[in-house]
C-alpha positions in Angstrom: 85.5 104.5 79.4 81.6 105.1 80.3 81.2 107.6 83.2 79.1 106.9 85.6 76.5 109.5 87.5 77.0 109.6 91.0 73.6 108.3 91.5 74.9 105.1 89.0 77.9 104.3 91.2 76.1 104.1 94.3 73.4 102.0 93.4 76.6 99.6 91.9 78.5 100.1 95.0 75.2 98.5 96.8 75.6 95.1 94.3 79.1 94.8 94.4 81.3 93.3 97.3 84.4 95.0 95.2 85.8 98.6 96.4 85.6 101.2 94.0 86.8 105.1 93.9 84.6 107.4 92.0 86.5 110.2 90.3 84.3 112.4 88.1 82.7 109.9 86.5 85.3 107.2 86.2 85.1 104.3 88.4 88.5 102.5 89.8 88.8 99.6 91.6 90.4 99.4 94.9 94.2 97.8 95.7 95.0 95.7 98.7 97.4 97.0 101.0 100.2 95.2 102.8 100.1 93.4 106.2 102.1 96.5 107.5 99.2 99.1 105.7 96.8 96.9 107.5 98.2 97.2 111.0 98.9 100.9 110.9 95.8 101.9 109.2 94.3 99.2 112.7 96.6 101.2 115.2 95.2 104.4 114.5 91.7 103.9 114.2 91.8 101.9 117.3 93.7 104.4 119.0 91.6 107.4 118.2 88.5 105.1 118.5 89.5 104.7 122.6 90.1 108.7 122.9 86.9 109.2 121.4 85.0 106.7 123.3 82.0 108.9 124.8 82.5 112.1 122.8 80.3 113.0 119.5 82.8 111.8 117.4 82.8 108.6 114.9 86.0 107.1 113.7 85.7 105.0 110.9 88.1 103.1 108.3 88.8 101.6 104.8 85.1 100.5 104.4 83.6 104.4 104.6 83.3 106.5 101.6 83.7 110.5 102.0 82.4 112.2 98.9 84.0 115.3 97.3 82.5 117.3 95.2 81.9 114.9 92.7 84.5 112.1 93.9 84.5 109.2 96.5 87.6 108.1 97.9 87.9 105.5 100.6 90.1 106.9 103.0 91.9 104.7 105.4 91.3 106.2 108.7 88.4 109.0 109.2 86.9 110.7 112.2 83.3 112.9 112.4 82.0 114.6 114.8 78.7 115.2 115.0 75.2 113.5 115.0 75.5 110.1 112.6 73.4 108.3 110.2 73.5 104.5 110.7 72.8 103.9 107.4 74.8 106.5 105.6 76.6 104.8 102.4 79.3 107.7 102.6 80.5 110.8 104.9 80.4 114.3 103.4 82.1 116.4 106.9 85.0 114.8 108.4 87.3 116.8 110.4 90.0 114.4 110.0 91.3 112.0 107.3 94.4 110.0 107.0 95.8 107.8 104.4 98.5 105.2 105.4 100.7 105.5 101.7 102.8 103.0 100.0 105.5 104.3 97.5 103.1 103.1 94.6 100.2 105.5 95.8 102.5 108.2 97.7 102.2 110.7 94.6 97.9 110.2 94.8 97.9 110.5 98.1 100.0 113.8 98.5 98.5 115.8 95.6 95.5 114.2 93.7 93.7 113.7 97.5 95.4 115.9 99.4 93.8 118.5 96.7 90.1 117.0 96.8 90.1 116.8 100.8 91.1 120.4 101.1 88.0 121.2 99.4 86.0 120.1 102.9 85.3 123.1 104.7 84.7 120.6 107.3 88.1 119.3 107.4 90.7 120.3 109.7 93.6 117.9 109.4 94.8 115.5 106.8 97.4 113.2 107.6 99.9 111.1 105.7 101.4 108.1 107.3 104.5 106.4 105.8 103.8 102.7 105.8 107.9 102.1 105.4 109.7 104.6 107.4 108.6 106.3 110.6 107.5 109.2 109.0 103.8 111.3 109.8 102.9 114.5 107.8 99.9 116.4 108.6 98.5 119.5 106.5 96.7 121.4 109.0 94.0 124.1 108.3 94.9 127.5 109.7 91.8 129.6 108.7 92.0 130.0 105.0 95.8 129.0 104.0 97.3 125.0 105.0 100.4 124.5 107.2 102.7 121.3 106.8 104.1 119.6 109.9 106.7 116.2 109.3 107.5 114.4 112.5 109.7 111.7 112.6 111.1 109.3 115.5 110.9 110.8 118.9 108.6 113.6 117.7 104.7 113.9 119.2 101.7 113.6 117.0 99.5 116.4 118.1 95.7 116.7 116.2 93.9 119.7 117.0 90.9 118.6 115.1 90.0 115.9 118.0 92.4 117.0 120.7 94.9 114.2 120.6 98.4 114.3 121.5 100.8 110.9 121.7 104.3 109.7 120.1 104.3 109.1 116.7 105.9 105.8 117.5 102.2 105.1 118.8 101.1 105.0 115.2 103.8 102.2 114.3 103.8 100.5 117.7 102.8 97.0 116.3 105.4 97.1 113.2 108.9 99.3 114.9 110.6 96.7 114.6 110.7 96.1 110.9 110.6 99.5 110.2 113.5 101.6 108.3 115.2 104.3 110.5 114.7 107.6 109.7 117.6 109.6 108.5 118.0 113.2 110.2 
């Protein structure tokens, strides 16, 4: 497989209507999600979209790159704060990403991202949201060294990084109902 300068992939990216990941060099092409993906990934953006509303922050989804050292992943939901670029192609300083995970990308998301994000200095909170369980994790940045919170049903979602606090059941609120309990 030919790799690809990052300079090579973004001038493809411009020509093609197809999402791709860059990961050193190696170019992979983008999966659909599920309806349920869709509406969570919706949910949240929407709903940190409206607490942001006014305040230097941008929330943006699937269709923003952020760039990595020398990887671009399309995270699902992203917020940075900050002045903007209109035409940016990708973000380099978010303070929060989230990924909405599937079982089939669960393992990516948890340890080949969750790695590459934590190189941000930017970054203060990554969080994983289980597309088939109510489930939220969030790796938080506590000076040097990463702490893990997991909240289930009934537990509050609380992000530092852009000083939000609600249910985590707000995350799900479109798809509770077809959504597997939690066991305790």
């Amino acid at each position: 497989m030919a790799r690809l300068t990052i300079e090579e992939y973004l001038d493809r990216k411009q020509r093609s209507d197809v999402r791709h990941e860059y990961v050193q060099g190696i170019v992979y092409p983008m999966v659909g999600g599920t309806e349920r993906h869709n509406e969570i990934c919706l949910t949240i953006a929407a709903t940190l979209h409206q607490h942001l509303h006014g305040k230097p922050c941008r929330v943006f989804m699937s269709d923003m790159k952020v760039l990595t050292s020398n990887v671009f992943y399309y995270p699902d939901v992203m917020v940075v704060c900050g002045e903007g670029d209109p035409s940016a192609l990708y973000q380099t300083a978010p303070v929060l990403l989230a990924e909405v995970f599937l079982n089939s990308t669960e393992a990516k998301d948890r340890l080949e991202k969750l790695v590459a994000y934590q190189s941000l200095p930017s970054l203060r909170e990554y969080v994983l949201i289980s597309q088939d369980k109510v489930h939220v994790d969030i790796y938080r940045r506590l000076g040097d060294k990463w702490e893990l919170e997991s909240l289930s049903d009934g537990d509050t979602v609380r992000l530092a990084s852009v000083s939000f606090e609600a249910p985590v059941e707000k995350f799900y609120e479109d798809v509770l109902g077809t959504m597997a309990k939690p066991k305790r």
